[in-house]
ZAMARGU-4260 file (C-alpha; in steps of 0.2 Angstrom, whole numbers, plus 5000, padded with zeros to 4 digits):
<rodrens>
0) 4964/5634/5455 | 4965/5653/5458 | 4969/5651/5474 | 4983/5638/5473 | 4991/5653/5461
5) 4990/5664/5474 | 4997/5654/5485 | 5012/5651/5476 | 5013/5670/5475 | 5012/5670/5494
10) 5024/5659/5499 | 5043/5667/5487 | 5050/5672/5501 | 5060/5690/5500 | 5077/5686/5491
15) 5093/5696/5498 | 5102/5695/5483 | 5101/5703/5466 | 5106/5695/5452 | 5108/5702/5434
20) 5099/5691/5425 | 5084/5680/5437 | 5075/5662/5426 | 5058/5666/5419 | 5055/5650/5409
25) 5067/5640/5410 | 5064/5621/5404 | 5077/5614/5393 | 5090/5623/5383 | 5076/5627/5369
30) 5063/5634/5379 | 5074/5645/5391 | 5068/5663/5394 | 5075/5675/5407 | 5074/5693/5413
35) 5089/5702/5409 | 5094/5720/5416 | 5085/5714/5433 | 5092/5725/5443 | 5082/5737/5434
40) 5063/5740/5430 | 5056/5725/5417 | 5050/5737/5406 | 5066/5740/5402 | 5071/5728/5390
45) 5066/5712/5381 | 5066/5696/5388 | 5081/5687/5384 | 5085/5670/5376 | 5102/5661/5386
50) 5113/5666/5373 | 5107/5686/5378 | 5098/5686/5362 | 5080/5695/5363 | 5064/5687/5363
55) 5046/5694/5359 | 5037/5693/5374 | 5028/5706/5383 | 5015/5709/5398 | 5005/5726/5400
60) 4990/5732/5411 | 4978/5743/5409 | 4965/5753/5418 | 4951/5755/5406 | 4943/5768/5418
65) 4955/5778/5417 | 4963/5778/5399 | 4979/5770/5406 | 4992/5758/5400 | 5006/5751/5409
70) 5021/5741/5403 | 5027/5726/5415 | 5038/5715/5405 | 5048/5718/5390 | 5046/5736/5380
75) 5028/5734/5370 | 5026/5751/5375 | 5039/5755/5360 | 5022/5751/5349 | 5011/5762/5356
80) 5012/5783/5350 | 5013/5795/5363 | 5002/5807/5355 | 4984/5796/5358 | 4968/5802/5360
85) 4963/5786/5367 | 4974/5780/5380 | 4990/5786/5390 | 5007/5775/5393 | 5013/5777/5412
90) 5022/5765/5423 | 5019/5758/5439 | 5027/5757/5455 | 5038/5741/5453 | 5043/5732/5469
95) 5056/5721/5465 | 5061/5703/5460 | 5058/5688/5473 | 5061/5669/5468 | 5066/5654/5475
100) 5072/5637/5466 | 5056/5636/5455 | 5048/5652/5455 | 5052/5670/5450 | 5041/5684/5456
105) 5039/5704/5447 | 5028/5713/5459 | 5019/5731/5455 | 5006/5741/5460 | 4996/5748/5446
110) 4989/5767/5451 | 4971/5769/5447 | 4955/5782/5450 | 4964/5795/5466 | 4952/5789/5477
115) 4958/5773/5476 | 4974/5762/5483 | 4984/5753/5467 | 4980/5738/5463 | 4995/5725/5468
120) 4999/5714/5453 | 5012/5701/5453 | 5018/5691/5438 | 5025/5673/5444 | 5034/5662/5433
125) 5036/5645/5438 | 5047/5630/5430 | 5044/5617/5443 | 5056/5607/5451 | 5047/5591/5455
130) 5060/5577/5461 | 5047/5565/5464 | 5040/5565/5449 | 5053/5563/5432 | 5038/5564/5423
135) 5032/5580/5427 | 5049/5586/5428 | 5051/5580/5409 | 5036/5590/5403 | 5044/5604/5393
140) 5032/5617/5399 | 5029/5630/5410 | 5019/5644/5420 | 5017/5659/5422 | 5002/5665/5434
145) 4996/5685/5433 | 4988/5690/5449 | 4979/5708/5453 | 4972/5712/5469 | 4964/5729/5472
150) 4947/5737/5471 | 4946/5743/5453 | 4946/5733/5435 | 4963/5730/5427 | 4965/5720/5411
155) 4982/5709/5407 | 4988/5707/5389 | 5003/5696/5386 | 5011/5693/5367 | 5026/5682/5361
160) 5032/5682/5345 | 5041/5669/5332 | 5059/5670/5339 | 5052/5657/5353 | 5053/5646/5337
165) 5067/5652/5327 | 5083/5661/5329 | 5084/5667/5312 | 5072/5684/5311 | 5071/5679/5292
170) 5062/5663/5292 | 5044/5662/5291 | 5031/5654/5302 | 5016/5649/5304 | 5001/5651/5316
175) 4986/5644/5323 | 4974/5646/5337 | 4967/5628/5343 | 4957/5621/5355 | 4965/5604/5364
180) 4954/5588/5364 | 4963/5580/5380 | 4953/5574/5393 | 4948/5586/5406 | 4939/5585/5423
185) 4925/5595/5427 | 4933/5607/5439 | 4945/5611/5425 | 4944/5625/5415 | 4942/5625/5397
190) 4957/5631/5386 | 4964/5636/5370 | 4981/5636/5364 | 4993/5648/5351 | 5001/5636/5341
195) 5017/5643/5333 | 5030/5634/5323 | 5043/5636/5307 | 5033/5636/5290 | 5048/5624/5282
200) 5055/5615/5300 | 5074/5608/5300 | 5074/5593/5310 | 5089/5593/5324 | 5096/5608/5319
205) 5099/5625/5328 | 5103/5643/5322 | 5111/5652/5336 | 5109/5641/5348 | 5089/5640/5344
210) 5080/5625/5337 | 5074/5626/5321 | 5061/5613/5323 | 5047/5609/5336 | 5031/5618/5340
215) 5028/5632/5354 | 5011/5629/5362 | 5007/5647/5371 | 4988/5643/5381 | 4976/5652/5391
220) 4958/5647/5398 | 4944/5650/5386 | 4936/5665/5394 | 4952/5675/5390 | 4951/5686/5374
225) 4964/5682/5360 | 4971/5690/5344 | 4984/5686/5332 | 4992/5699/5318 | 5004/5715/5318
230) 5013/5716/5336 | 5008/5737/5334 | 4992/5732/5330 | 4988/5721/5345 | 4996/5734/5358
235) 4987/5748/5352 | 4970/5740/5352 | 4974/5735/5371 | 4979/5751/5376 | 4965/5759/5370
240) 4951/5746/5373 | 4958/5735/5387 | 4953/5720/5377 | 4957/5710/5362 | 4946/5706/5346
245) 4948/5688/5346 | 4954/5689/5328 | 4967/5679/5320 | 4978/5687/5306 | 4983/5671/5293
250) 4993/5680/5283 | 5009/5669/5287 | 5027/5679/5286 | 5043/5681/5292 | 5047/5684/5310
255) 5050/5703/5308 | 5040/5706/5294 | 5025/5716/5298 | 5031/5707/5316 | 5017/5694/5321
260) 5013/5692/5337 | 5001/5679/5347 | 4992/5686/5361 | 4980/5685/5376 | 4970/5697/5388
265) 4960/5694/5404 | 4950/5707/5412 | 4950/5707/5430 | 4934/5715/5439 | 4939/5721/5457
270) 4928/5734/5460 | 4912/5730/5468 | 4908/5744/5479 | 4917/5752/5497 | 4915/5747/5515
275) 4913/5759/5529 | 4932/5759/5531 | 4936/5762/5512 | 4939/5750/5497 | 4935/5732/5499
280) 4950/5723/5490 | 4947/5709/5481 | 4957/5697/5472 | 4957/5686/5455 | 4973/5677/5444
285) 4976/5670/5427 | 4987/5656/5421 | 4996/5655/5404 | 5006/5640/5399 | 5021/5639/5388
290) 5028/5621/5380 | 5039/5618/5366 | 5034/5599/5359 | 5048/5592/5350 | 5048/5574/5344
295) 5061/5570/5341 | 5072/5579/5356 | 5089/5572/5348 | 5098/5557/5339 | 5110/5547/5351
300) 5122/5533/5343 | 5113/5520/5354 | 5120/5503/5355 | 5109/5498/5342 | 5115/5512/5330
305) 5109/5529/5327 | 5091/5532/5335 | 5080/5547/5335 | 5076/5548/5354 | 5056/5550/5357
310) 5053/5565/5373 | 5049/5554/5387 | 5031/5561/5389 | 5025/5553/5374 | 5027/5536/5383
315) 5014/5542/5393 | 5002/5553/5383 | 4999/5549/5366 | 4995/5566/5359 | 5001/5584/5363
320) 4985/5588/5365 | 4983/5576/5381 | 5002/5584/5389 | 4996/5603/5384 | 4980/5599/5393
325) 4987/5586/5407 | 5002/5600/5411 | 4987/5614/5412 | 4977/5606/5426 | 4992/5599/5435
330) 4996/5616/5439 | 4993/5615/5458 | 5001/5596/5459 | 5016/5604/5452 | 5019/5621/5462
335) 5017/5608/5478 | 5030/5598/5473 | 5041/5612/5468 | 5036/5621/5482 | 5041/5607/5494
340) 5058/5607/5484 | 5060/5622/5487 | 5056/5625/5505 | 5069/5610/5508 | 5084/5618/5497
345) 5080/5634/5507 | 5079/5626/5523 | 5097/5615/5522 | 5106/5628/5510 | 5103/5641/5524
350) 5107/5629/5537 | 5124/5625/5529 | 5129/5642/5525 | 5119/5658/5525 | 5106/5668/5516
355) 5117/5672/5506 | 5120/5654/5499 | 5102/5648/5499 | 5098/5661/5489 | 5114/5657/5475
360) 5108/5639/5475 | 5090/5643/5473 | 5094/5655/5459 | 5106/5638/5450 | 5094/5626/5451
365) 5081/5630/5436 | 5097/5634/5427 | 5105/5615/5430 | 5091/5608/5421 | 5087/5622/5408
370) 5101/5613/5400 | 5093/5595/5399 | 5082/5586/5390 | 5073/5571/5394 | 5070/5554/5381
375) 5071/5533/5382 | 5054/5523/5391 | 5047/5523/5408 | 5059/5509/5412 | 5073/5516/5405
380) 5074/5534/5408 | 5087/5545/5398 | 5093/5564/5403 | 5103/5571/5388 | 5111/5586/5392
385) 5118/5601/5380 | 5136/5610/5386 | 5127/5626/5387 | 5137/5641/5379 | 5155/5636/5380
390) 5154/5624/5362 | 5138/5616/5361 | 5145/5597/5363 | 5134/5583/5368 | 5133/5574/5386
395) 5148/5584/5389 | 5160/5573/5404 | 5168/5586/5412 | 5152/5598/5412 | 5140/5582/5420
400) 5156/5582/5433 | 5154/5599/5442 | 5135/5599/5439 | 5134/5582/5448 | 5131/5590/5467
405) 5115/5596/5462 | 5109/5580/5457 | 5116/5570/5470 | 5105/5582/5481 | 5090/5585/5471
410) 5087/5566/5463 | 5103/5552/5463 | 5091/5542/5450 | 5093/5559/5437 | 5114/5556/5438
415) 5112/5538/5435 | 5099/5544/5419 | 5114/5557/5413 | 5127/5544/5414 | 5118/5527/5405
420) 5120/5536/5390 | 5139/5539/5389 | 5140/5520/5396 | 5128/5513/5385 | 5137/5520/5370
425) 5157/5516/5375 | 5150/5498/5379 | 5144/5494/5362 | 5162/5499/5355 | 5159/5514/5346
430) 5175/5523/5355 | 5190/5519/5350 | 5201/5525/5364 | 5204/5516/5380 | 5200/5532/5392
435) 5183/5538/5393 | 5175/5550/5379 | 5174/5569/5383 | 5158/5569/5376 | 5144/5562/5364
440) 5144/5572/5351 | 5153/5589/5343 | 5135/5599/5346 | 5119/5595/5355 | 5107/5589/5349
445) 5117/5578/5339 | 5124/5562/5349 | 5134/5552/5332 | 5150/5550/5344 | 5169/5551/5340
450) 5171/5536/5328 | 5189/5540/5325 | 5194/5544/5344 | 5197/5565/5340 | 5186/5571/5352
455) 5194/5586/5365 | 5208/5577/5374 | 5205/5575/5393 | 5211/5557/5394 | 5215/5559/5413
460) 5201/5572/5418 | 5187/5561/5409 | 5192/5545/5419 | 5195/5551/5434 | 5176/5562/5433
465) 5167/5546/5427 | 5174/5533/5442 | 5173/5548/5456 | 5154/5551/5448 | 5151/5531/5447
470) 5153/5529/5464 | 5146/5542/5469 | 5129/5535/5463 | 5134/5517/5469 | 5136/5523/5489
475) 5119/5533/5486 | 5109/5519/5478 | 5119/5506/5490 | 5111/5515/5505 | 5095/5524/5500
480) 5101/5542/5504 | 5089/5549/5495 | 5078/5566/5504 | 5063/5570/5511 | 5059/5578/5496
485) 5059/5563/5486 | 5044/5554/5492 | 5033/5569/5491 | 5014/5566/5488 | 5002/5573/5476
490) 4990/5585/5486 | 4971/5581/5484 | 4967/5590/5469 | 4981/5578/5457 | 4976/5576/5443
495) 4978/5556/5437 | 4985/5553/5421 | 4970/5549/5408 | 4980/5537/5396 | 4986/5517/5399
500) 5001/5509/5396 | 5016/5499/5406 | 5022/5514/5413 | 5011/5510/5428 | 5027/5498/5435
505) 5035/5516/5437 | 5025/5529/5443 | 5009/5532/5450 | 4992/5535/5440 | 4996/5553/5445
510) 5013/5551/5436 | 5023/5550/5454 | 5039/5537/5455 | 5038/5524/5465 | 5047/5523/5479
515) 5057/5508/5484 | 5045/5501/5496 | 5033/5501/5484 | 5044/5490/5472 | 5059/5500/5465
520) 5077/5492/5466 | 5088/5500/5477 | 5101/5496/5492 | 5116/5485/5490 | 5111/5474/5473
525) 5105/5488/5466 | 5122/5497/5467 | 5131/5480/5463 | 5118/5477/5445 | 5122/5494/5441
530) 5142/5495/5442 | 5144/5476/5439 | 5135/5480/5420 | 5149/5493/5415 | 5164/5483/5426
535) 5173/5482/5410 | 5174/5501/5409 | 5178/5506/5424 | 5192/5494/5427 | 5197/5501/5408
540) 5198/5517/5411 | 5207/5514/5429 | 5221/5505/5419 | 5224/5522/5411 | 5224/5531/5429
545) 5235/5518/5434 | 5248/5522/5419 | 5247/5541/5417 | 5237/5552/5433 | 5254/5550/5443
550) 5263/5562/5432 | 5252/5569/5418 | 5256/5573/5404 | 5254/5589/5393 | 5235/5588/5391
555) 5222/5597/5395 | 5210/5599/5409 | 5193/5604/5415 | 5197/5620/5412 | 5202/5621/5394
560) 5202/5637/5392 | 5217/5641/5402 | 5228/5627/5390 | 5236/5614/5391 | 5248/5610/5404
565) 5260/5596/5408 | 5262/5590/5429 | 5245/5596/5434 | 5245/5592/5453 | 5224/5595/5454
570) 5221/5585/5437 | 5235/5573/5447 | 5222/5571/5462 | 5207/5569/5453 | 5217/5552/5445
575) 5224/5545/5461 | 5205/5547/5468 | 5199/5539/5453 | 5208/5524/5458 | 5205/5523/5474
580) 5187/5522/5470 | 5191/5511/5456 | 5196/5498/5473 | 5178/5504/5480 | 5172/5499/5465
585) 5177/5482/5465 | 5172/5481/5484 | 5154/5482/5480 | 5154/5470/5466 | 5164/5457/5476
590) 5180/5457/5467 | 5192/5458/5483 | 5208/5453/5474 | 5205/5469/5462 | 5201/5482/5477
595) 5216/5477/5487 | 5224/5480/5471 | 5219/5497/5469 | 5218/5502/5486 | 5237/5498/5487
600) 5241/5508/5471 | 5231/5524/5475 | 5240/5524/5493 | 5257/5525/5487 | 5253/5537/5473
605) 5245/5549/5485 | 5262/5548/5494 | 5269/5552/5481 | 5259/5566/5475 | 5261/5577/5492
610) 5279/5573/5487 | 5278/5583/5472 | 5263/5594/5472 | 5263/5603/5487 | 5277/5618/5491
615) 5293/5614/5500 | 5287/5625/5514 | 5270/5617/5514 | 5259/5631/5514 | 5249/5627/5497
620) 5248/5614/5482 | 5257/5620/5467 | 5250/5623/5450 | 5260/5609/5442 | 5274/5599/5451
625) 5287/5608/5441 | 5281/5624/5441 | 5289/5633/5457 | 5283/5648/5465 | 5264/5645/5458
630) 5248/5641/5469 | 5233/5631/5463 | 5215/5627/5469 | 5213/5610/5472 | 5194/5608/5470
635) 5198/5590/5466 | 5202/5587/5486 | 5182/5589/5488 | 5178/5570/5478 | 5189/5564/5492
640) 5176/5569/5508 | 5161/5565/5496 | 5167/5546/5493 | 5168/5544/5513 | 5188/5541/5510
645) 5193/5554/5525 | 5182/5546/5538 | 5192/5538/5552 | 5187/5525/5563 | 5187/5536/5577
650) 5175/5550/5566 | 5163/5535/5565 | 5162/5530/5582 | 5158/5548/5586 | 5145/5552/5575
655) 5136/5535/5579 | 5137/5539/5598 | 5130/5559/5591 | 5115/5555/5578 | 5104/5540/5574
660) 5097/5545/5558 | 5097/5534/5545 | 5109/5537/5529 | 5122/5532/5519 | 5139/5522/5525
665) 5157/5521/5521 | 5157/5508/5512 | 5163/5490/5517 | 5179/5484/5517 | 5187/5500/5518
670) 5201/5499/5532 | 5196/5514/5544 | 5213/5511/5556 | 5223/5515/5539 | 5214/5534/5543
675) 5211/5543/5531 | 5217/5544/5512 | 5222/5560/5510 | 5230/5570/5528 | 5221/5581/5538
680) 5237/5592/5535 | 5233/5595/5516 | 5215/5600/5519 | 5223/5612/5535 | 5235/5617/5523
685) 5222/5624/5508 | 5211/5631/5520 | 5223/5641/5526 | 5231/5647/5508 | 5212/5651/5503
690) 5207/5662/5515 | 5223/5670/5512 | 5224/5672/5494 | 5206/5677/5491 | 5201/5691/5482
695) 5183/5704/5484 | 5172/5694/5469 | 5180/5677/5476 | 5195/5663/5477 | 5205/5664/5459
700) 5208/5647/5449 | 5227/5649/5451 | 5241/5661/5452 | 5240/5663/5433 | 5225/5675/5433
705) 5212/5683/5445 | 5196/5675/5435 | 5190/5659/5444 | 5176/5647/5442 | 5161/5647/5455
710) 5157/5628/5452 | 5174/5625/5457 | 5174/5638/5473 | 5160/5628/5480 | 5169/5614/5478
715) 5183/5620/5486 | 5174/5630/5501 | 5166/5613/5506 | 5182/5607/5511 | 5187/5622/5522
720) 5183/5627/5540 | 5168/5635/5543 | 5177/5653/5543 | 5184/5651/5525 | 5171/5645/5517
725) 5161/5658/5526 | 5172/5670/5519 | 5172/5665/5501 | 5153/5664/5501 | 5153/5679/5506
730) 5166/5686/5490 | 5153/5676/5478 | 5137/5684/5485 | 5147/5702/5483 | 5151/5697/5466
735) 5130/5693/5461 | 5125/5708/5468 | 5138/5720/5459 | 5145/5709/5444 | 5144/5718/5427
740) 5140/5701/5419 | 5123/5702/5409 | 5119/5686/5403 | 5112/5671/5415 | 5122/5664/5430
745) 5140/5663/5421 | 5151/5654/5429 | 5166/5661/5423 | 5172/5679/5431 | 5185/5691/5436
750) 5188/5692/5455 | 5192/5710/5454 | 5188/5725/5445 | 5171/5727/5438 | 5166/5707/5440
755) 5165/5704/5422 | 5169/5692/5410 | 5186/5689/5408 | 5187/5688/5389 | 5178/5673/5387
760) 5159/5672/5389 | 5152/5657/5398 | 5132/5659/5403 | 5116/5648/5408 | 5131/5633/5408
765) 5123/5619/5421 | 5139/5618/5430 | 5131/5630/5442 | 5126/5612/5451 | 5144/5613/5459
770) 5137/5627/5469 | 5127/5614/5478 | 5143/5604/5482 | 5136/5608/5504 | 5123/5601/5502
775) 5128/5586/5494 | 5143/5584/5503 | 5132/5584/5520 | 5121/5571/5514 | 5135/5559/5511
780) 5140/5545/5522 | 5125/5548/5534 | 5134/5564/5538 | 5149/5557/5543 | 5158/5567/5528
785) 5154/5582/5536 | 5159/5579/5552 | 5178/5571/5547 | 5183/5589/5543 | 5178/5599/5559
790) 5194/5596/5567 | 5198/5613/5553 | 5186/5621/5566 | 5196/5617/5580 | 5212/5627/5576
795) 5217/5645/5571 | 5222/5646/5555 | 5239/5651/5550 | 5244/5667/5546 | 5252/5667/5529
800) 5262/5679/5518 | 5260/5675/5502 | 5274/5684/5494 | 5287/5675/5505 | 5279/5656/5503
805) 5280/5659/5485 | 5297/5663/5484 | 5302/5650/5498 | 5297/5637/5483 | 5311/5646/5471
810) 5325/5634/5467 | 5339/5641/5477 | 5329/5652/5488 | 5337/5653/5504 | 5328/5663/5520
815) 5337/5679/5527 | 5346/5676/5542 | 5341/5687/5555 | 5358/5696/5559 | 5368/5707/5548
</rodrens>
């Protein structure tokens, strides 16, 4: 196993940007640690929870031989007197942060006896990405691997305290250290495990954004030294010892009282005499595994009624024991599975963009799921999903929207799972309303719905999001569009899953899903089962389009925060596409006389909204139809490529003369000498206005403010021509590497001045998916997407000045006449 550890170390390739905040252990939105201040040393401060709360968690080294301690990770050193007689504190030589989707890697070399070069360690924490497999990706646990190569001895101590289990400091907990009886194989090291919870738990209940119920399960192998008592305590006996005691304080108290911490140290033995040509390196590594077991995850107002949902691990292990033990020897299994992710996001995100961009979707994707949860049966897979930061709701519409890209990308079958639950529960009649929901519940993890119809009011928004996302994951269950990625193997040292059950109909005895070809539903029926059970929604919430996306309104939109407003030409679009894929939608399932229906309506209200939302001079889309003299980012205009509505008969003809590779259609029935739905002009048109109007940190939401949304930039860069996207890429990596935000990934900023948070503090939200809004978008309609918008390659774009255009939309305004 030691060297599948180094190997992951290896292969993180050098990262050219730098974030403020990089994922450490990041799994759900319980178990989410990160490394804030990461521009800076790691000693510098804590670890931070999402919310930019602190959390106990340290790592030091040591040099026994010569009386040295080293901080690494968090600020332990602040236990340990300067004045010692038995040990000094010092710091190493930190060479910086490196991580790609999966992985994030702190490197240092440690100085040792003068005679001698430092000894390389590198801490790598790894939350694997594992498309082919939702049960490993459904594990909430994960690594972190401490490797030391050099030619002296070095010890490792790492500690975490109670707020991994609470966010109240005054709540007391309980402790034990415990051996796990699941199966092993013999190549498997032996382990034991810190078990840390709540003395008095409260079941589905958070304080500050922490669960106050479920147990952290903190395991090491058995050979490593442990100790549990008085955080001061522990540091100073490893400073000055270079080991632990293997002693347990049992003396249960609060989380800052007397501070308890649970900790581990391994001793590395590297020296081992010298060559002719000096020190002969040698090399060792330890794992530690962190998992927070929570049963159950959440309730959810089911169709048959209020349900405590189960994790989805425990269909397939029927103890913590056997996932803790199950999750420590599957450590090579998953770092190649979420290494192969990882090498294929880095590979086509660098291909579609730049460096720049692979490296801002790698550091989204651990923070997209960090905000899920996953529940329901082999059979039935369920993905819940908490609105990270902005309020807490549950299964949030129009958060699921702009995160869908990355699921598109990464695993169609995951948005299918994220979406069954808002189906399931508006089909058994719990909503009153005849527009789709906003979301399941007021705060996660509680699902108990709106039974009296007053949840946040996003009537058009929430319909429109739900029919562009349905068919969405129609087109890629219909053709199969799913990556290489996806049918990834276990490597040959997989562990197969020791207990038995009718899971074996889904996954493999290593817990792999099974691909199609080996039984699993997909192509045409599969799309027409899946949209052919919730018919009576879709066409529900289409009748709503139908009556009020034309001309909304006073409501609000996506975008809450900037209020409501009445005319909205974006929130207009996203309607008018909703019903156009509302006559897709009918298309698959064979109702012919409702997809003529809807194809004719969506085609005269897309008339009719160039009518009214773009400016009289045609340079831009307004903000709302009446609002003259303003300018908006239609992001919406993306959904429109994605669905295969711009592809032209003659766009298909040439990309089937360019390519033979397999992939997803248009699908039937759509008219391609109709051309497409929206004009070339109006995605000319934007291109233009956004290269134009962009600012140094990135493209502003509207001409109300400077802040923008990165979700939404992506979106909207995916529709440009190569230069303009090119160049707001380039604004948003800028911004990452010089943003004063200090919390993870926000998604929320000010395009000029200091980069910060504009007032309102979004962070960790998973609507960081948008940022793979490429990637999906190249994927879609067997690339033919993609290559319906290069004719915005093929001319120069317009010079505009943005002063005059906006007052040439003035009532009234009339241009100076060029004489006197």
């Amino acid at each position: 196993m030691r060297f599948a550890f180094l190997a992951l170390v290896a292969l993180v390739s050098a990262s050219t940007l730098t974030p403020s905040v990089l994922p450490l252990i990041v799994r759900n939105p319980y178990l989410s640690t990160w490394l804030g201040r990461a521009r800076e040393a790691p000693w510098e401060d804590w670890p931070l929870f999402w919310t930019g709360s602190h959390l106990g968690f340290s790592v030091m080294a040591s040099v026994p031989s010569e009386g040295k301690v080293y901080p690494l990770l968090g600020r332990p050193h602040d236990s340990l007197p300067r004045n010692s007689r038995l040990y000094s504190v010092a710091f190493p030589e930190y060479l910086g942060a490196t991580f790609d989707a999966s992985t994030t890697n702190l490197t240092y070399l440690v100085p040792g006896p003068s005679d001698s070069e430092p000894v390389r360690v590198t801490l790598s924490f790894l939350s694997p990405i594992t498309p082919s497999s939702t049960l490993k990706q459904s594990i909430p646990a994960a690594y972190l691997t401490v490797s030391a190569e050099g030619c002296f001895d070095v010890s490792v101590y790492t500690d975490i305290n109670g707020e991994w289990v609470s966010g109240n400091r005054g709540n007391e907990i309980k402790w034990e250290l415990h051996e796990p009886a699941g199966k092993r194989s013999a190549s498997s090291p032996a382990i034991k495990t810190w078990k840390i919870s709540r003395k008095n738990e409260q079941l589905l209940t958070e304080f500050a954004d922490h669960a106050e119920w479920g147990t952290l399960h903190f395991s090491a192998p058995s050979d490593a030294n442990h100790q549990g008592g008085t955080s001061a305590v522990l540091r100073q006996q490893f400073a000055g010892k270079g080991y632990l005691k293997n002693e347990i304080d049992k003396d249960y108290r609060r989380i800052m009282e007397d501070e308890p911490v649970f900790a581990f140290s391994k001793s590395f033995k590297l020296s081992g005499g010298k060559g002719s040509t000096g020190c002969s390196k040698k090399i060792d590594s330890v794992a530690f595994t962190f998992a927070l077991i929570q049963d159950p995850v959440v309730q959810f107002a089911s169709a048959r009624g209020l349900t405590l949902m189960k994790p989805l691990w425990t269909s397939y292990f029927s103890s913590p024991d056997d996932l803790i033990r199950y999750h420590y020897d599957d450590f090579e299994t998953a770092s190649s599975l979420a290494r192969n992710y990882s090498d294929s996001v880095a590979r086509d995100a660098f291909e579609s963009g730049s460096q720049d961009y692979q490296d801002i979707v790698a550091l989204s994707a651990r923070q997209v799921l960090g905000a899920t949860q996953f529940s329901g049966t082999p059979d039935d897979p369920i993905l819940f999903l908490k609105e990270i930061s902005s309020n807490g709701n549950f299964q949030t519409v129009d958060v699921i929207f702009p995160a869908f890209p990355f699921f598109l990308y990464t695993n169609p079958q995951w948005l299918a799972y994220l979406l069954e639950p808002l189906l399931e529960h508006q089909l058994s009649g719990q909503y009153p309303n005849n527009y789709s929901m906003h979301d399941l519940g007021s705060h996660f993890p509680n699902a108990t719905g709106h039974g009296d119809g007053r949840d946040e009011y996003m009537p058009v928004e929430e319909c429109g999001n739900m029919l562009i996302m349905g068919l969405a994951l129609a087109n890629a269950l219909k053709y199969d569009t799913e990556p290489a990625f996806m049918a990834a193997a276990p490597d040959e040292h997989a562990q197969p899953i020791a207990t038995t059950g009718n899971w074996l109909q889904s996954v493999d005895k290593y817990g792999i899903d099974l691909r199609p070809e080996a039984g699993v539903a997909m192509g045409p029926k599969a799309a027409e089962k899946w949209l052919s059970r919730s018919y009576t929604l879709w066409e529900q919430w289409t009748g709503y389009l139908v009556r009020e996306s034309l001309i909304p309104h006073n409501q609000l939109c996506t975008d809450d925060f900037a209020g409501w407003l009445s005319n909205q030409t974006n929130l207009a679009l996203k309607g008018i596409i909703g019903i156009k894929a509302m006559s897709e939608i009918a298309t698959i399932v064979g109702k012919e006389e409702d997809a003529k229906h809807y194809r004719d309506i969506s085609k005269s209200y897309i008339e009719k909204w160039e009518e009214y939302g773009i400016s009289r001079d045609k340079t831009h889309a307004k903000l709302a139809y009446t609002w003259y003299g303003s300018w908006t980012t239609i992001y919406n205009l993306y959904a429109e490529s994605l669905l295969c509505f711009h592809i032209s008969e003659s766009t298909a003809l040439a990309h089937q003369q360019q390519t033979s590779q397999p992939g997803q259609k248009p699908i039937e029935g759509k008219d391609d000498k109709e051309g497409p739905f929206i004009p070339d002009r109006v995605y000319q048109m934007q291109s233009d206005w956004y290269s134009a109007v962009l600012q140094k940190y990135g493209l502003p939401l509207d001409s109300r403010h400077l802040y923008t949304k990165s979700d939404w930039e992506f979106f909207a860069a995916a529709v440009t021509s190569k230069k303009t996207r090119l160049e707001i890429l380039g604004s948003i990596a800028k911004w990452v590497n010089e943003t004063a935000t200090d919390r993870p990934f926000t998604d929320l900023y000010d395009t000029e001045g200091s980069g910060g948070y504009p007032g309102i503090y979004f962070m960790a939200r998973p609507v960081v998916g948008g940022h793979f809004a490429f990637l999906a978008l190249e994927r879609a309609c067997g690339g033919k997407a993609v290559e319906a918008l290069k004719f915005l390659d093929e001319k120069v774009p317009t010079e505009i000045n943005i002063e005059e255009a906006l007052r040439a939309d003035m009532p009234g305004w009339e241009p100076l006449s060029e004489e006197l």
